[in-house]
C-alpha positions as CSV (number, residue, x, y, z in Angstrom):
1,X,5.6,13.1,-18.9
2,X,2.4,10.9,-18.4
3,X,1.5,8.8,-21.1
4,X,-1.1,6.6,-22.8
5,X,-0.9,2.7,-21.9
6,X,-0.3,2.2,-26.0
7,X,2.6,5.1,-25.7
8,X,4.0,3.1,-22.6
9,X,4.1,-0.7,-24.5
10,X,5.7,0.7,-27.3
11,X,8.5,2.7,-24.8
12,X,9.0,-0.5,-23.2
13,X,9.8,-2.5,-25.9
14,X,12.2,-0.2,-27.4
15,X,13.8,-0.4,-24.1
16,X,14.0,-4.1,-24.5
17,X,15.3,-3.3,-27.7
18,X,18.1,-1.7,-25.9
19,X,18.7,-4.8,-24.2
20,X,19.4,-7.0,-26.8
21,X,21.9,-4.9,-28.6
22,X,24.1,-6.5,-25.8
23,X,26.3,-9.3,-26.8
24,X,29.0,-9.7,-23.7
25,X,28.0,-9.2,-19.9
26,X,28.4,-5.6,-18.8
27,X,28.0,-4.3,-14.6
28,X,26.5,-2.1,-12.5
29,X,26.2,-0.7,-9.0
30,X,23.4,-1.5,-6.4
31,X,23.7,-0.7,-2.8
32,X,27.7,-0.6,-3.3
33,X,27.8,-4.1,-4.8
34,X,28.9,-4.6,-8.4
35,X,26.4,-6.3,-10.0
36,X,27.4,-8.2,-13.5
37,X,24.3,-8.5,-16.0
38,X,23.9,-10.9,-18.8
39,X,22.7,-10.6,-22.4
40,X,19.3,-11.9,-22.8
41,X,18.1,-11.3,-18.6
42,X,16.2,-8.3,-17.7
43,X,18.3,-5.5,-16.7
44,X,18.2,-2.8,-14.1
45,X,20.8,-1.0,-16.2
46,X,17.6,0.2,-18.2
47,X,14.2,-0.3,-16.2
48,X,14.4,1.9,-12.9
49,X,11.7,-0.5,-11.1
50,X,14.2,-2.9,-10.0
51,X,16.4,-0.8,-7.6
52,X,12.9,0.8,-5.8
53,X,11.9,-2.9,-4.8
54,X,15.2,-3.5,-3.8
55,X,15.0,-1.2,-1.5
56,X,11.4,-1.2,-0.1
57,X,11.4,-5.1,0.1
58,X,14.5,-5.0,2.0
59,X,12.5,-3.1,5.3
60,X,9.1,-5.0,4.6
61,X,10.7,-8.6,4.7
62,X,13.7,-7.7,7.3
63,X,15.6,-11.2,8.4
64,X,12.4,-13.6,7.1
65,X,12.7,-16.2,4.8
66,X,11.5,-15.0,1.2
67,X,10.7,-16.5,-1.8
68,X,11.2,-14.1,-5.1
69,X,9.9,-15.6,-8.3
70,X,11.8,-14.0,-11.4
71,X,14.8,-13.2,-9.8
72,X,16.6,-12.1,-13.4
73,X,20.0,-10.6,-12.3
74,X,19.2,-11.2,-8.7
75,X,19.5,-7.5,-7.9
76,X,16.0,-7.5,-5.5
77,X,17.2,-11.2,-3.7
78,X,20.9,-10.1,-3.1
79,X,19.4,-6.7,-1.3
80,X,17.2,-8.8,1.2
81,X,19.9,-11.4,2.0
82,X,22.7,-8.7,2.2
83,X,19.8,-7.3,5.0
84,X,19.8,-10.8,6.4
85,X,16.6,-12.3,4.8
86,X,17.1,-16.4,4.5
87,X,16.5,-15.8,0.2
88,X,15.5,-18.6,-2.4
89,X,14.9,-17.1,-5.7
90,X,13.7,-19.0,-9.5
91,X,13.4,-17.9,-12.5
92,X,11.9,-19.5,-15.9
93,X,15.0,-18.0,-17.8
94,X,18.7,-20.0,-17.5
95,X,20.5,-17.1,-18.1
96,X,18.7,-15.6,-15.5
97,X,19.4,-18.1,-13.6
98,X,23.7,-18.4,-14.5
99,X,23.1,-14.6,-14.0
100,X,21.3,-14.7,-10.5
101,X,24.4,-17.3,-9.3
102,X,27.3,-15.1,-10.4
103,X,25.5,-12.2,-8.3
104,X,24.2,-13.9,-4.9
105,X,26.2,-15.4,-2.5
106,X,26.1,-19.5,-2.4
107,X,23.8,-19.7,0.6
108,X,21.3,-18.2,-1.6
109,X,19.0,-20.9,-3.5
110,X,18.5,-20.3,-6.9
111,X,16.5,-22.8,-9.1
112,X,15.1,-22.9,-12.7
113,X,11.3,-23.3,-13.7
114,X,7.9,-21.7,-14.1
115,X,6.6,-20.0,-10.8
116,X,6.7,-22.3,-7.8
117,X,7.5,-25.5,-10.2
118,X,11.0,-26.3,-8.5
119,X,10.2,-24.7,-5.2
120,X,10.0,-27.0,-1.8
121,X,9.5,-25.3,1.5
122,X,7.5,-22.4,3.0
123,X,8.0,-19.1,3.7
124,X,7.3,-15.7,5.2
125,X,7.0,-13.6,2.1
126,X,6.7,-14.3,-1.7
127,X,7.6,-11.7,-4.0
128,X,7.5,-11.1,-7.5
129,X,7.7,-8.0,-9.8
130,X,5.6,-9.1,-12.0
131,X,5.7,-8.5,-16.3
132,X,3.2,-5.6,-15.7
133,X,1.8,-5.8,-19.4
134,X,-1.1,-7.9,-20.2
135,X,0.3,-9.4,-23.2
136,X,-1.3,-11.1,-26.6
137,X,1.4,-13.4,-27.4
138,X,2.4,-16.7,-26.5
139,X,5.3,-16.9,-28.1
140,X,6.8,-13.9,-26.7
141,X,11.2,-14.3,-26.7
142,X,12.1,-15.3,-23.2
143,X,13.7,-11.7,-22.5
144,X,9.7,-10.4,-23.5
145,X,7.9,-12.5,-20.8
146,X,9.9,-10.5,-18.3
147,X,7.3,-7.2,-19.4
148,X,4.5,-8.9,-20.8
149,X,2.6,-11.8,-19.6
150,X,-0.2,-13.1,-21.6
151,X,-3.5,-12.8,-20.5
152,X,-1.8,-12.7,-17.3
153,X,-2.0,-16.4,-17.1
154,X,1.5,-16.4,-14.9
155,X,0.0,-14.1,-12.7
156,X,-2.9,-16.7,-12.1
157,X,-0.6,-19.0,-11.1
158,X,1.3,-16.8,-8.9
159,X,-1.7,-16.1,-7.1
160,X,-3.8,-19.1,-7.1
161,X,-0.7,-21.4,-6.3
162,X,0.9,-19.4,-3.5
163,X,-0.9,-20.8,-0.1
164,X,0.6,-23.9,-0.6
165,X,4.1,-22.1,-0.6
166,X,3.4,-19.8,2.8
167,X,3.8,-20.0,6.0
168,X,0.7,-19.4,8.1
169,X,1.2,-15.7,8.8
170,X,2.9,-15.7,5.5
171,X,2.3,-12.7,3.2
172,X,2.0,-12.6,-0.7
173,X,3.5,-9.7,-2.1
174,X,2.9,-7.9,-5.5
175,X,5.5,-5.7,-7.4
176,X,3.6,-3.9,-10.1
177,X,3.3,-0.6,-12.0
178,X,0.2,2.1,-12.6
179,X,0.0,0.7,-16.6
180,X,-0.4,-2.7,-15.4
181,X,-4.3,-4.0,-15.2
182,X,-4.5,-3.2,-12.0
183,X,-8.3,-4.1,-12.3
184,X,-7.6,-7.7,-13.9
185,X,-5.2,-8.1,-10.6
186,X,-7.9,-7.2,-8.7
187,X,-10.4,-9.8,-10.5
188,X,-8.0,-12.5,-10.3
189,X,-7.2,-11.7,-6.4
190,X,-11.2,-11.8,-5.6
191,X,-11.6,-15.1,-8.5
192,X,-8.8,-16.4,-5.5
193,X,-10.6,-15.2,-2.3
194,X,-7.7,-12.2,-1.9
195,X,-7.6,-8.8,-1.8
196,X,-5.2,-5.9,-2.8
197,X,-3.8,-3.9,0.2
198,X,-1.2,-1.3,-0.8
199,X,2.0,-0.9,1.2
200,X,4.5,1.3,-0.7
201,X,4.1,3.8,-3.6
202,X,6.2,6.0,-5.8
203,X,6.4,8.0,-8.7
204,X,9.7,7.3,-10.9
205,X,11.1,7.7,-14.6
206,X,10.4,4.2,-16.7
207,X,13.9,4.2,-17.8
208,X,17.1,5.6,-15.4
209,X,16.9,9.5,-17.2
210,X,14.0,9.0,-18.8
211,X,10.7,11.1,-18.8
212,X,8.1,9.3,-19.0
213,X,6.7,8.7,-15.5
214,X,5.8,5.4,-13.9
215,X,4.0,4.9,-10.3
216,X,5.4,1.4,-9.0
217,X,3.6,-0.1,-5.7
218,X,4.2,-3.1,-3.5
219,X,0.5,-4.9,-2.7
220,X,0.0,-7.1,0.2
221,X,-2.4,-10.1,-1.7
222,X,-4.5,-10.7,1.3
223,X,-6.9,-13.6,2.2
224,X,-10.2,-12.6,2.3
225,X,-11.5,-13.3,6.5
């Protein structure tokens, strides 16, 4: 079923809804591992995008070194390193953070702040799936600013921050969803002398048995020559 951007929000946030009915951790399988999620961290239990960039980012970054911003349960990070990718991961949420330790093996960095605030070092690839949702709220609960970031302020810091963070033939890479403002990436990309060059693209169900359709894609966020 397609639907209307308004018809998508409100879906979404009854699936967060879901979320927070949890009150003890509860698993689930990815790529044959067990994967233990905690109340109050974004889940791939619910949300269906997780496990796809799992699995495309493992064959784009191969045995690189990559940086993934919002690492939540860790589920996208432990599927490069278990392909052999050298893997720091941060996120701005500590239970994400306990989370993402519990689920990736010690050689695997994990820190805690906003975007590339605790991060030293270069790399070949930065990733982030980003909170696709444009939001209008500040204030948003932590669990929230996983789907919607206001006026994409995070993702203008993702973007405008990043060189500093790559390598020189490092590549900045884009998780992101057809009801994102794919536009207002596009704007902030050019306001940052980048450009938007796709490299993966699929149609799935929002939420694992759902019907409502999503199209997530994987952008390369090039510099401009």
């Amino acid at each position: 079923m397609k639907a209307s951007k308004e018809e998508w929000q409100k879906e979404v946030r009854k699936i967060f809804d879901k979320m927070y009915r949890h009150e003890e951790d509860y698993t689930i399988q990815s790529n044959g591992n067990e994967l233990k999620i905690k109340p109050n961290v974004f889940s791939p239990a619910y949300f269906s995008d997780s496990q796809w960039f799992a699995d495309n980012l493992t064959e784009i970054v191969e045995q690189k070194k990559l940086l993934e911003i919002g690492t939540g349960t860790g589920i996208i990070a432990l599927a490069c390193r278990m392909n052999g990718a050298d893997v720091t991961a941060t996120d701005i949420n500590e239970c994400a953070v306990e989370n993402a330790k519990i689920n990736l093996p010690k050689d695997v960095k994990i820190l805690l702040g906003d975007m590339y605030e605790p991060v030293e070092g270069k790399f070949d690839y930065i990733f982030w799936n980003h909170p696709f949702n444009k939001g209008d709220n500040p204030n948003e609960k932590i669990l929230l600013k996983a789907g919607f970031d206001y006026k994409y302020e995070s993702l203008e810091k993702y973007i405008s921050q990043a060189s500093e963070y790559l390598l020189d033939d490092g590549k900045l890479l884009l998780g992101t969803g057809n009801f994102a403002d794919i536009d207002e990436i596009k704007r902030i990309a050019k306001e940052n002398s980048y450009s938007l060059e796709l490299l993966r693209k699929t149609e799935c169900p929002l939420e694992h048995g759902g019907d409502m359709i999503n199209e997530f894609m994987i952008y390369n966020i090039k510099k401009l020559e």
